[in-house]
LOGU-874853 format. One line per 2 residues: number of its first residue (from 1); their letters; for each residue x negated, y, z negated of N, C-alpha, C, O. Coordinates in nm, 4 decimals. Example, Ala and Ser with C-alpha at 12.3 -4.5 7.8 and 13.67 -1.06 7.14 Angstrom:
BEGIN
1> as> -1.3190:-0.5690:-0.7800:-1.2300:-0.4500:-0.7800:-1.3200:-0.3300:-0.7800:-1.4236:-0.3319:-0.8465 ~ -1.2850:-0.2250:-0.7080:-1.3670:-0.1060:-0.7140:-1.2900:0.0030:-0.7870:-1.3409:0.1138:-0.8039
This chain:
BEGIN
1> xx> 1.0119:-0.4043:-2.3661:0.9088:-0.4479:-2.2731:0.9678:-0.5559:-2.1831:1.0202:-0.6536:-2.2365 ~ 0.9626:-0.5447:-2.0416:0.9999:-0.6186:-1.9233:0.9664:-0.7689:-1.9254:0.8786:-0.7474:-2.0089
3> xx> 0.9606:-0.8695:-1.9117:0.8735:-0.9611:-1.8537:0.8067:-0.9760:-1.7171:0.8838:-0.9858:-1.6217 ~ 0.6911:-0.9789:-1.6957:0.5657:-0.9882:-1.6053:0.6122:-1.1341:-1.5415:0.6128:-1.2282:-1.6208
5> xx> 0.6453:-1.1562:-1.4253:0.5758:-1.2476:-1.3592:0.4722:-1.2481:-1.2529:0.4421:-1.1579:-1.1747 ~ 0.4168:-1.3853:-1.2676:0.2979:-1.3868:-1.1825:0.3300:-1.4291:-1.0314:0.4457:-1.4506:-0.9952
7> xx> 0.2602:-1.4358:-0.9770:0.2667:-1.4908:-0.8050:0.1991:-1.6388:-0.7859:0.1037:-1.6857:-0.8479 ~ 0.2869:-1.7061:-0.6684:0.2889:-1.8348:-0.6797:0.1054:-1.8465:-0.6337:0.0590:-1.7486:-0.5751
9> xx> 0.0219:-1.9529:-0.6597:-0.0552:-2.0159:-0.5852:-0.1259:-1.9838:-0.4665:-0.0588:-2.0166:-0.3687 ~ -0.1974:-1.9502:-0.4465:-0.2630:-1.9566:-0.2826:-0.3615:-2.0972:-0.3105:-0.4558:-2.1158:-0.3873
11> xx> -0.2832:-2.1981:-0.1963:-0.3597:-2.3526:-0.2481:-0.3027:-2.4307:-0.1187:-0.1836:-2.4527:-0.0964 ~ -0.4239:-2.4719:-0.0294:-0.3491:-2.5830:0.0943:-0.3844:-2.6873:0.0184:-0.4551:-2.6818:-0.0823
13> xx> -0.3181:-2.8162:0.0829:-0.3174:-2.9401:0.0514:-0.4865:-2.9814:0.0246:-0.5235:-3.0300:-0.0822 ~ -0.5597:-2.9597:0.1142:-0.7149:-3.0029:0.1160:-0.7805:-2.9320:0.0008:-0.9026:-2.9472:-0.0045
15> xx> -0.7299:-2.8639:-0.0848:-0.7749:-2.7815:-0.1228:-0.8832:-2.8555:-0.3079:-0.8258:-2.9181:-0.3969 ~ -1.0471:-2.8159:-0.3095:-1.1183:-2.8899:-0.4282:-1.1277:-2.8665:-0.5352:-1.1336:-2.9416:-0.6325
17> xx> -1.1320:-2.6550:-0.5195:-1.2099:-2.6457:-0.6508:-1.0540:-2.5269:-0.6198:-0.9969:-2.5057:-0.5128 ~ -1.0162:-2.4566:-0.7892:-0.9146:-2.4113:-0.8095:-0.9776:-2.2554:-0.8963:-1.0474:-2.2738:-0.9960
19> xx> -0.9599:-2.1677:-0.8694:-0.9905:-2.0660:-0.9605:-0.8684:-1.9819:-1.0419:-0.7766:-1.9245:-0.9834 ~ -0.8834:-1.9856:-1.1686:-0.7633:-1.9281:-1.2633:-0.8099:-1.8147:-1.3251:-0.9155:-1.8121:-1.3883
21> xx> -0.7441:-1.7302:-1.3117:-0.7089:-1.6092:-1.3704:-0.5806:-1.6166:-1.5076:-0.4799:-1.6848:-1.5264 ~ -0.6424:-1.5203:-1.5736:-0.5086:-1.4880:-1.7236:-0.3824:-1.4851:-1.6818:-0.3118:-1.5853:-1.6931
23> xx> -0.3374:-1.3732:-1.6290:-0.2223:-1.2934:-1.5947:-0.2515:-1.2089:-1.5022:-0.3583:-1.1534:-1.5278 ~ -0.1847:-1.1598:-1.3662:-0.2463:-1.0513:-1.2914:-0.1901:-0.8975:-1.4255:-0.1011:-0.8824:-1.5091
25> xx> -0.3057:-0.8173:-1.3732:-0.2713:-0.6765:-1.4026:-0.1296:-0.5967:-1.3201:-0.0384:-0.6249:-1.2423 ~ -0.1747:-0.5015:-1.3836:-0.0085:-0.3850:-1.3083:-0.0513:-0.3437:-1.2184:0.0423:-0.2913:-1.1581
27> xx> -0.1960:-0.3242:-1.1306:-0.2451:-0.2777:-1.0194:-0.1717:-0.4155:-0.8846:-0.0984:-0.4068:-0.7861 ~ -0.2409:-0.5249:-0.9527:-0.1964:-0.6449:-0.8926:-0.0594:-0.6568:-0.8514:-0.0290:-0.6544:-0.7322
29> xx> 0.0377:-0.6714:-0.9576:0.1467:-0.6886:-0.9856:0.2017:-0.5610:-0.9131:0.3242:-0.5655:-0.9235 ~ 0.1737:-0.4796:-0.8629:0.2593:-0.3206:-0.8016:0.1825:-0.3827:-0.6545:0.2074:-0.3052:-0.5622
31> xx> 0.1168:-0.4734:-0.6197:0.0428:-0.4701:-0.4632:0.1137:-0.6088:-0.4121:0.1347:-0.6319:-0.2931 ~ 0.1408:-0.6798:-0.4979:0.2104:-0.7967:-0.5090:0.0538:-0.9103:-0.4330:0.0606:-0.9762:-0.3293
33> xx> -0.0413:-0.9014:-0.5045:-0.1750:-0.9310:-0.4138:-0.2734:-0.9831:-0.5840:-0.2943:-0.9225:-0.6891 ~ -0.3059:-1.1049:-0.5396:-0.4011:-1.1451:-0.6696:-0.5134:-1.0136:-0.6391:-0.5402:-0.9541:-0.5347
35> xx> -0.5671:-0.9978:-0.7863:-0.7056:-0.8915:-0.7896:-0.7648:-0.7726:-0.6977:-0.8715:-0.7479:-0.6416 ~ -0.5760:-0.6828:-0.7197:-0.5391:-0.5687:-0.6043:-0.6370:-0.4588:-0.7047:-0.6696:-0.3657:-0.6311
37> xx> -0.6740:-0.4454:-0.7959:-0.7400:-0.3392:-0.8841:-0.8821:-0.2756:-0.7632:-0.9647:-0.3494:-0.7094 ~ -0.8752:-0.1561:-0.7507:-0.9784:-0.1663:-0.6834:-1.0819:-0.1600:-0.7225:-1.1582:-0.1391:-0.6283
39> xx> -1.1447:-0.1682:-0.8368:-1.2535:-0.1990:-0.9346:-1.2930:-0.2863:-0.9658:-1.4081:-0.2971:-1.0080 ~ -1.1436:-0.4551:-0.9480:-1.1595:-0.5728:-1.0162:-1.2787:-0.5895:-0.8966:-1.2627:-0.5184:-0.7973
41> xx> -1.3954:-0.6772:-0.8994:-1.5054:-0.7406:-0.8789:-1.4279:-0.8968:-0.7714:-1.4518:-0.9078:-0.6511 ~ -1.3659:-0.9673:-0.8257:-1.3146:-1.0508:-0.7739:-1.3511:-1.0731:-0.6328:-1.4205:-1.1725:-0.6114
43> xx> -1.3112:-0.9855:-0.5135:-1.2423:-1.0395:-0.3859:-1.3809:-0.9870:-0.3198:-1.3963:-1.0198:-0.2021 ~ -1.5052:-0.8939:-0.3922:-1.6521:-0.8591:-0.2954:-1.7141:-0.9900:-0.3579:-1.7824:-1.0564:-0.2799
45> xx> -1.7008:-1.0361:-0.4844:-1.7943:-1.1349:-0.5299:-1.7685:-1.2830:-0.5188:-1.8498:-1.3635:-0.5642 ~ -1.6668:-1.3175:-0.4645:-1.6322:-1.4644:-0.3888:-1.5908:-1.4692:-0.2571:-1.5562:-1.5801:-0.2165
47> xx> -1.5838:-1.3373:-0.1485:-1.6309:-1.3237:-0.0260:-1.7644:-1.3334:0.0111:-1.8057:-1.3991:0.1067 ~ -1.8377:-1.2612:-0.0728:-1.9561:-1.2980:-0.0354:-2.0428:-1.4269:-0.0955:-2.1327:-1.4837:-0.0334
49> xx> -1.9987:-1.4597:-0.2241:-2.0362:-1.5984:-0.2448:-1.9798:-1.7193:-0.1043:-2.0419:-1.8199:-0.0699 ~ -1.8638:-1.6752:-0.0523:-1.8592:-1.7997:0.0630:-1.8013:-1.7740:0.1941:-1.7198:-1.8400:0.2585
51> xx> -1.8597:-1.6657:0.2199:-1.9141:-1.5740:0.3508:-1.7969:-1.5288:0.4027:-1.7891:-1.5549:0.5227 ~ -1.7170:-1.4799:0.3655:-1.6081:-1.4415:0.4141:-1.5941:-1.2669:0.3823:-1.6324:-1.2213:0.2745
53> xx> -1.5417:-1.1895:0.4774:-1.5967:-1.0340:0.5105:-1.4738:-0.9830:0.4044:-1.3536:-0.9749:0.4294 ~ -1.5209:-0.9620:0.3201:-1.4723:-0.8755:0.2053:-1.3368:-0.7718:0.2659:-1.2221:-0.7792:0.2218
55> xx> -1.3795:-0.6824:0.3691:-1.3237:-0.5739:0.4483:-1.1625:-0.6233:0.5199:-1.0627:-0.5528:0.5351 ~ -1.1879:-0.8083:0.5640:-1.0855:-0.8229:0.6170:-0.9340:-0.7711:0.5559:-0.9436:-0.6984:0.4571
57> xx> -0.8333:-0.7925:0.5906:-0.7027:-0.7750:0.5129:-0.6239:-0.8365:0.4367:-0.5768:-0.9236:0.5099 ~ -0.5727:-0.8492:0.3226:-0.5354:-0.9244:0.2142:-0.5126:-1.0986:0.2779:-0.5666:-1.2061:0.2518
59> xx> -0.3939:-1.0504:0.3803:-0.3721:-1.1963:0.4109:-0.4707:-1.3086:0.4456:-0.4829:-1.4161:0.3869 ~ -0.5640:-1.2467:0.5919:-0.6349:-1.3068:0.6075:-0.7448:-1.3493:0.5337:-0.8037:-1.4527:0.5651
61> xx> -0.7835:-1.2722:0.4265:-0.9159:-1.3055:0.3015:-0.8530:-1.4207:0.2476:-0.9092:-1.5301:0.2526 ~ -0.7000:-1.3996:0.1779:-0.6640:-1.5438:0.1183:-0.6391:-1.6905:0.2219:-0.6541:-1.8086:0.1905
63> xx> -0.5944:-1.6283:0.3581:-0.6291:-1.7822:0.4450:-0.7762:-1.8134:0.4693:-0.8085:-1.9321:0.4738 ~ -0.8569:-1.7311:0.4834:-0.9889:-1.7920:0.4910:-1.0230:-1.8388:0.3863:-1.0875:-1.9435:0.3905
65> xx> -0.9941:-1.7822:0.2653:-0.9936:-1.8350:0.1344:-0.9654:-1.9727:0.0841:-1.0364:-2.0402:0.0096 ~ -0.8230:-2.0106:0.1494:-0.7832:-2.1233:0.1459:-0.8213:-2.2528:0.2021:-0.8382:-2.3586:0.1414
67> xx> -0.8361:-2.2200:0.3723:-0.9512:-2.2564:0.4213:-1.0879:-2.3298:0.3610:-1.1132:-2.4479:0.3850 ~ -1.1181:-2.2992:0.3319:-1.2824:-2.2980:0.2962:-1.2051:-2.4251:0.1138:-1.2633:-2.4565:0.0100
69> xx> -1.1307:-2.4411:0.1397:-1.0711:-2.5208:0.0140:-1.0581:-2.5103:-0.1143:-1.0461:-2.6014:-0.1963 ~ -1.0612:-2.3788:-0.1339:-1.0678:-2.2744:-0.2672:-0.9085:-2.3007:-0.2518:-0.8501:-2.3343:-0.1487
71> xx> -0.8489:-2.2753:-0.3891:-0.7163:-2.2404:-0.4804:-0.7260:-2.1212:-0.5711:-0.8375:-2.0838:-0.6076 ~ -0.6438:-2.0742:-0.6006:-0.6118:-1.9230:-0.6968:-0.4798:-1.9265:-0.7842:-0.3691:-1.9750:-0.7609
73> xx> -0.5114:-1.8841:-0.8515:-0.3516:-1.8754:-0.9258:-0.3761:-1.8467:-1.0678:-0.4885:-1.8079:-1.0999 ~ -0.3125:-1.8566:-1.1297:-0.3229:-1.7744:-1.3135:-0.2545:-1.8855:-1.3912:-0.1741:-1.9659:-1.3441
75> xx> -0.3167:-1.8761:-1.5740:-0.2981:-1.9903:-1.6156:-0.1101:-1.9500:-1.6684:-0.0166:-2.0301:-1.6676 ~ -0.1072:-1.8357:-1.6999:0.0407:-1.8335:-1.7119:0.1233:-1.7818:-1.5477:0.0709:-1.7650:-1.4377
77> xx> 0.2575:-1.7686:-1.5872:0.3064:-1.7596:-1.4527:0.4425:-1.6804:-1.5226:0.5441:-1.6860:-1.4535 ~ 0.4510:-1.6224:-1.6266:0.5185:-1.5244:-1.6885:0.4717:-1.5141:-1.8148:0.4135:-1.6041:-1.8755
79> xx> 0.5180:-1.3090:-1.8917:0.4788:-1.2920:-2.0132:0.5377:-1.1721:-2.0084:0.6058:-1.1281:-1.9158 ~ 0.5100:-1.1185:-2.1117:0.5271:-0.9993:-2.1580:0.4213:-0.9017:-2.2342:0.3874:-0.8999:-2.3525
81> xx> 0.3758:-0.8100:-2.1083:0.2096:-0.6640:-2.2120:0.2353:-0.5675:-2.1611:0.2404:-0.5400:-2.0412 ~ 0.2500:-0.5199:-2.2316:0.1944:-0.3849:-2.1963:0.0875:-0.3067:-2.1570:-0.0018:-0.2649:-2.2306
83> xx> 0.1026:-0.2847:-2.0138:-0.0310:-0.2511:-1.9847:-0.1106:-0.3493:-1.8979:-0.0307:-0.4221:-1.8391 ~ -0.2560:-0.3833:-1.8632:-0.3061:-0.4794:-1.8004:-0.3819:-0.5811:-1.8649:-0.4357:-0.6782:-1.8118
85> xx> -0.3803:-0.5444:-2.0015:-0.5101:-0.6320:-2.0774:-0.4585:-0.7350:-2.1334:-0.3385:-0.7494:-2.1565 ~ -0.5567:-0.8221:-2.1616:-0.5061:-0.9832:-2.1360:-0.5084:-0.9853:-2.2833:-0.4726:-1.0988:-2.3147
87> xx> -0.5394:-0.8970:-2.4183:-0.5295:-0.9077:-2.5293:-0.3918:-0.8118:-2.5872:-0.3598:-0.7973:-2.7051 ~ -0.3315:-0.7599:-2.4800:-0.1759:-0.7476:-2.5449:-0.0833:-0.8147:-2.4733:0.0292:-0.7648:-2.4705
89> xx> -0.1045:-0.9265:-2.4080:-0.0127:-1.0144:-2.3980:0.0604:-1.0774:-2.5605:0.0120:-1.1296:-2.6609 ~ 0.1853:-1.0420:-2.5213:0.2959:-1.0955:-2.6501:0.2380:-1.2588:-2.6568:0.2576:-1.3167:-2.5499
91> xx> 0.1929:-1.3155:-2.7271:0.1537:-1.4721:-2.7293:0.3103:-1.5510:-2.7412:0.3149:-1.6641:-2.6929 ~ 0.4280:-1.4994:-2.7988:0.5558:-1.5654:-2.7883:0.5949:-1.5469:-2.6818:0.6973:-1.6130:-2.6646
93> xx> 0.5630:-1.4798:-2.5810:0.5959:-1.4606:-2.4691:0.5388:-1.5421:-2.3523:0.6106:-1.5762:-2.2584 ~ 0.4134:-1.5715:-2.3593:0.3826:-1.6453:-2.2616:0.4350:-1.8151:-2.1891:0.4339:-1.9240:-2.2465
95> xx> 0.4688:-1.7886:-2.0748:0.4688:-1.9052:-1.9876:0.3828:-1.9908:-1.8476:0.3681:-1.9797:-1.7259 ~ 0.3392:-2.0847:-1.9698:0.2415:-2.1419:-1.8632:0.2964:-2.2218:-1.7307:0.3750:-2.3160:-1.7210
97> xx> 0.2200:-2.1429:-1.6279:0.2933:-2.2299:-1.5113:0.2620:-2.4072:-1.4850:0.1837:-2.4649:-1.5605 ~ 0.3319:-2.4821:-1.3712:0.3400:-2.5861:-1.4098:0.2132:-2.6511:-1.3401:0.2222:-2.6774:-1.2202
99> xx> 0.0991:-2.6778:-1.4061:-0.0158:-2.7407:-1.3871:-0.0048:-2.9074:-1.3098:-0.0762:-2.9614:-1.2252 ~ 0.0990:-2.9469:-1.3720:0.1349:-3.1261:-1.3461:0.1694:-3.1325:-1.2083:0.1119:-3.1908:-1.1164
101> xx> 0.2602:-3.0714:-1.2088:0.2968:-3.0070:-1.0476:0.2019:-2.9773:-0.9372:0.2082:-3.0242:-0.8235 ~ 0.1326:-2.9122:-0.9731:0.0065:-2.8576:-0.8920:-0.0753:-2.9460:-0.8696:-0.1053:-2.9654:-0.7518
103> xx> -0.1365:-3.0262:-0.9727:-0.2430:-3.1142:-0.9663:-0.2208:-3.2122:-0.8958:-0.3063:-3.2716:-0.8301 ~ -0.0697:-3.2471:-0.9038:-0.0110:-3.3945:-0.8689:0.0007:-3.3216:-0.6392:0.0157:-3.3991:-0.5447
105> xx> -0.0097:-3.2040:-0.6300:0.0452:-3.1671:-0.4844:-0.1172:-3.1421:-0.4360:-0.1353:-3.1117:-0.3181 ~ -0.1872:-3.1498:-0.4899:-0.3406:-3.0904:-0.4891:-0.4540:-3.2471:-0.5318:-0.5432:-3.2194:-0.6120
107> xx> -0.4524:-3.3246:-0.5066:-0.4679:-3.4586:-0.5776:-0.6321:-3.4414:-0.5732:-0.7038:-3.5205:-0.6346 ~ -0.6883:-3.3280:-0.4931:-0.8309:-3.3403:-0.4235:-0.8980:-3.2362:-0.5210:-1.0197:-3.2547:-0.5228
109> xx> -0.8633:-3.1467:-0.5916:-0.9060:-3.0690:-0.7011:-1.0141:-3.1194:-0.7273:-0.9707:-3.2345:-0.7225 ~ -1.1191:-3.1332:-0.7512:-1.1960:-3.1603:-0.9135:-1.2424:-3.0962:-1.0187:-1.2631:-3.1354:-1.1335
111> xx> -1.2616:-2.9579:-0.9504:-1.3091:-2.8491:-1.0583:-1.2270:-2.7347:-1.0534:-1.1447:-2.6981:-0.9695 ~ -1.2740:-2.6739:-1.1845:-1.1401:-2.5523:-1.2123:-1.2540:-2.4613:-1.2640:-1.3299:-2.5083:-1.3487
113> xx> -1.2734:-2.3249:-1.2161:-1.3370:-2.1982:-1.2432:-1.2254:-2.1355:-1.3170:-1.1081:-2.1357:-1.2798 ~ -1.2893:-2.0621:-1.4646:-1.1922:-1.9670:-1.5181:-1.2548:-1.8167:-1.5065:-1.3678:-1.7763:-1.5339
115> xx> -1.1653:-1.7637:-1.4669:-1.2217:-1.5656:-1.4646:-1.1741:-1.5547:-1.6108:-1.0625:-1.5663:-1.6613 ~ -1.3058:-1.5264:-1.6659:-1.3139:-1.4927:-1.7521:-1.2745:-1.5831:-1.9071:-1.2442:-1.7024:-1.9093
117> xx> -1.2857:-1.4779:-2.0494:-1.2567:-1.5673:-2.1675:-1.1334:-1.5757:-2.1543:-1.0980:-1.6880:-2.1184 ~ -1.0232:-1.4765:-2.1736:-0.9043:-1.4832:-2.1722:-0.8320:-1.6510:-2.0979:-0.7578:-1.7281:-2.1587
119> xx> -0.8784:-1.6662:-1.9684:-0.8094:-1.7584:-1.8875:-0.8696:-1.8664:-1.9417:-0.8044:-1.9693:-1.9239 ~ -0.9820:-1.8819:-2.0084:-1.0746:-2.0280:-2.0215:-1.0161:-2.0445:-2.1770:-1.0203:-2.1571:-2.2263
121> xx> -0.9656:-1.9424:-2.2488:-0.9220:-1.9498:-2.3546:-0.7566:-2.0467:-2.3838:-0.7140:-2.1199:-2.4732 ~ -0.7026:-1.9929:-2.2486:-0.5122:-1.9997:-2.2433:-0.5393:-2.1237:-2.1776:-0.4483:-2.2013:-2.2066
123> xx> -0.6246:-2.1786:-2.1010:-0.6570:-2.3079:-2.0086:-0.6800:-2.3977:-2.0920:-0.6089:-2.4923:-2.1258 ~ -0.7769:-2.3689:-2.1244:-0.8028:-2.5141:-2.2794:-0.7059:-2.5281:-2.4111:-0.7176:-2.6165:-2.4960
125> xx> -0.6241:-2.4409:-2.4113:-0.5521:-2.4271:-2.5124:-0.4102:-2.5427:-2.4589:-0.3819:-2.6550:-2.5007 ~ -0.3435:-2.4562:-2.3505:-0.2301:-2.5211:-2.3136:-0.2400:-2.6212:-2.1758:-0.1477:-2.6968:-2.1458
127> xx> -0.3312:-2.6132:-2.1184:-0.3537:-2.6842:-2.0099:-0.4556:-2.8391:-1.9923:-0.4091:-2.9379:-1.9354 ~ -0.5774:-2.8370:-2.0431:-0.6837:-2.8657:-2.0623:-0.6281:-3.0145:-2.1334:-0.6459:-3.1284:-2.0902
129> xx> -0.5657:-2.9774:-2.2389:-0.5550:-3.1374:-2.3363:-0.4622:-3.2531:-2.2131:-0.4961:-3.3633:-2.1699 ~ -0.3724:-3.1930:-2.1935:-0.2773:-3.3039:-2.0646:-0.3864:-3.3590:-1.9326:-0.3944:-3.4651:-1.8707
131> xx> -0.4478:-3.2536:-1.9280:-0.5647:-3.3167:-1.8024:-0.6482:-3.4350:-1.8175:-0.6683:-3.5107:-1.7225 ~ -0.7095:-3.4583:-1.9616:-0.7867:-3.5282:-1.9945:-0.9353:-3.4654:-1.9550:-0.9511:-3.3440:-1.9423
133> xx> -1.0695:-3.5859:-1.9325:-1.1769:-3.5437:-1.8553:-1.2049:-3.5737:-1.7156:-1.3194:-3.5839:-1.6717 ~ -1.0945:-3.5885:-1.6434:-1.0553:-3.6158:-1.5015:-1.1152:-3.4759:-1.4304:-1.1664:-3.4939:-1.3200
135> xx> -1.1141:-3.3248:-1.4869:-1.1699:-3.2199:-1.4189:-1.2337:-3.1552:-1.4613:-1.2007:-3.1154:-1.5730 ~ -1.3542:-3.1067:-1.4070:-1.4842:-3.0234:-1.4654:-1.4162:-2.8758:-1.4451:-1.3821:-2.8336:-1.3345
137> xx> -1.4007:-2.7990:-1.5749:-1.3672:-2.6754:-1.6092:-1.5248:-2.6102:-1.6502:-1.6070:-2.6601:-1.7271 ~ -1.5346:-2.4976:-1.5808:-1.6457:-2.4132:-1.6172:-1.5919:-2.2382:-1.6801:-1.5038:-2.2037:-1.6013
139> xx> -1.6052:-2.1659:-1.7478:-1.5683:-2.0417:-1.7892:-1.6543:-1.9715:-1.7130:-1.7633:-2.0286:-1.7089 ~ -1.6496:-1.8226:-1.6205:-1.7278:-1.7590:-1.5590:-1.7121:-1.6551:-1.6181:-1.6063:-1.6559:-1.6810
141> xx> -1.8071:-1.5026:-1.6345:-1.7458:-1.4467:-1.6586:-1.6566:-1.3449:-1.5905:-1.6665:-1.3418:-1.4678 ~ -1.5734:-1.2629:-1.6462:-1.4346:-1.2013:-1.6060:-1.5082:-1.0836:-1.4911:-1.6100:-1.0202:-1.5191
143> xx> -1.4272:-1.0701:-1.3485:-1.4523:-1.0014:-1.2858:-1.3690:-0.8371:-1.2884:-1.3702:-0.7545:-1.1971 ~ -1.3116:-0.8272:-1.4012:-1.2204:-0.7277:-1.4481:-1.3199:-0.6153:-1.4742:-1.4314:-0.6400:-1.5201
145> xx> -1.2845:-0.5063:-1.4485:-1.3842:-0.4149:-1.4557:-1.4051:-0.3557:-1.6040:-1.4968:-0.2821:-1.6405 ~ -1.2934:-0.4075:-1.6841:-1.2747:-0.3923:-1.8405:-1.3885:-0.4920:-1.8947:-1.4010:-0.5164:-2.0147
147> xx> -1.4774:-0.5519:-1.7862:-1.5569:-0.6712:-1.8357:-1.6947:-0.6015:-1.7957:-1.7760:-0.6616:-1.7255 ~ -1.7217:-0.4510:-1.8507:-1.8725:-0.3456:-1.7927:-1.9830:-0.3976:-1.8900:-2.0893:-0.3357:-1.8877
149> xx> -1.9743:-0.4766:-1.9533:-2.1120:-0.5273:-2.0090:-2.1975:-0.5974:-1.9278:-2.3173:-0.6086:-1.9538 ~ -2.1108:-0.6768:-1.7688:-2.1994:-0.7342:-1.6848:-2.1987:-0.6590:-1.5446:-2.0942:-0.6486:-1.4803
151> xx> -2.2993:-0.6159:-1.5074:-2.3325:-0.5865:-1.3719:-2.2715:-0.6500:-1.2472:-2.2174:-0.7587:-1.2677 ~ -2.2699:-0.6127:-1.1464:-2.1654:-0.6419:-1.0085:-2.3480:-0.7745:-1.0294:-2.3415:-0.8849:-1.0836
153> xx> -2.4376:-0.7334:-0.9890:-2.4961:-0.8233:-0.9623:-2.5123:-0.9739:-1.0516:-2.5307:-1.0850:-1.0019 ~ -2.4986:-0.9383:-1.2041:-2.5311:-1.0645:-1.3024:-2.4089:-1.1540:-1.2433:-2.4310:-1.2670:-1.1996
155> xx> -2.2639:-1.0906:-1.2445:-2.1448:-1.1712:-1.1808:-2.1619:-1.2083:-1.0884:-2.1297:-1.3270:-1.0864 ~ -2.2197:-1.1553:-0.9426:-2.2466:-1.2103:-0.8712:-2.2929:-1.3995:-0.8443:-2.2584:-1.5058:-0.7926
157> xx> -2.4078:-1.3206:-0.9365:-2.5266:-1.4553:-0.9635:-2.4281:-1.5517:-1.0380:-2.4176:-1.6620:-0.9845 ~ -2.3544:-1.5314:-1.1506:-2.2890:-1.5722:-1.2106:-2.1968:-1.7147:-1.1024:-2.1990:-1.8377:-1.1075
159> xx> -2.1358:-1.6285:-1.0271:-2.0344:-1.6722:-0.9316:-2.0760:-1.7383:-0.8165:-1.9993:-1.7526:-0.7213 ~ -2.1971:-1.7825:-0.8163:-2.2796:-1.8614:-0.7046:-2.1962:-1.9791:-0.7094:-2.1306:-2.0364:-0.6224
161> xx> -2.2188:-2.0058:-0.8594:-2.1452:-2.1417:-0.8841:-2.0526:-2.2424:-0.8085:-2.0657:-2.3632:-0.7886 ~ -1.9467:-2.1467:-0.7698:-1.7810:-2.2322:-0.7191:-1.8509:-2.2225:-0.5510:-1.7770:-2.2311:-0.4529
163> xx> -1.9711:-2.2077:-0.5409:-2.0301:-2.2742:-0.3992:-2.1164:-2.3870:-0.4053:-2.1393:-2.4478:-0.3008 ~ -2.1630:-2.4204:-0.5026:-2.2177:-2.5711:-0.5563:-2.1357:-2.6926:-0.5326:-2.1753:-2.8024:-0.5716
């Protein structure tokens, strides 16, 4: 089995609230594009949470994205699974990317959205204790389409949130 890496950050300097993802999938990872799945929920349900036209084209969704002072990125930044699911990630395998780094280039952060258990799981585990209570972490749930117990709409509602 290969090792997976992830893709750097989409994060300007101004940037408040930060949203983390697990690991991208192999849909992702083959588009070279956070939440390329065309099923993942992600990119209709935080366009339209902060009005930005779903339809536009990768680049421009993540500069308006950025814009608007949103961050993206995943709590690891290499691993090793097979497959896309965030429960066969090799756990000896994982590498968390460098948070200290980020926070320290990003000083305006205050809150951190996790997609889903997986990321709110790997966040509080390896990330979370070095932070202290300096940042309000909320768990949302996962916009992965492997996540069909919730409706496009409950996520929706769900995802109002990171516009508060």
């Amino acid at each position: 089995m290969s090792r997976l890496e992830g893709f750097p950050p989409i994060a300007l300097p101004h940037a408040h609230t930060l949203i983390l993802g697990s690991m991208p999938g192999a849909a992702s990872l083959a588009a070279g594009q956070y939440y390329a799945h065309p099923r993942n929920g992600f990119w209709p349900i935080v366009c339209a949470v902060l009005g930005i036209d779903a339809a536009l084209p990768y680049a421009e969704r993540t500069r308006r994205f950025a814009e608007c002072g949103y961050a993206l990125w995943d709590v690891l930044g290499a691993c090793r699974r097979r497959g896309s699911l965030d429960t066969d990630i090799e756990p000896a395998s994982m590498e968390v990317n460098d948070f200290a780094t980020f926070f320290a280039a990003h000083p305006e952060i205050a809150r951190v959205f996790l997609n889903g258990t997986a990321a709110a799981t790997l966040f509080r585990r390896h990330v979370a204790p070095a932070l202290g209570a300096t940042i309000a972490c909320t768990r949302l749930p996962s916009t992965s389409p492997a996540n069909a117990s919730w409706s496009y709409a409950r996520k929706l509602s769900a995802w109002q949130e990171i516009a508060r």
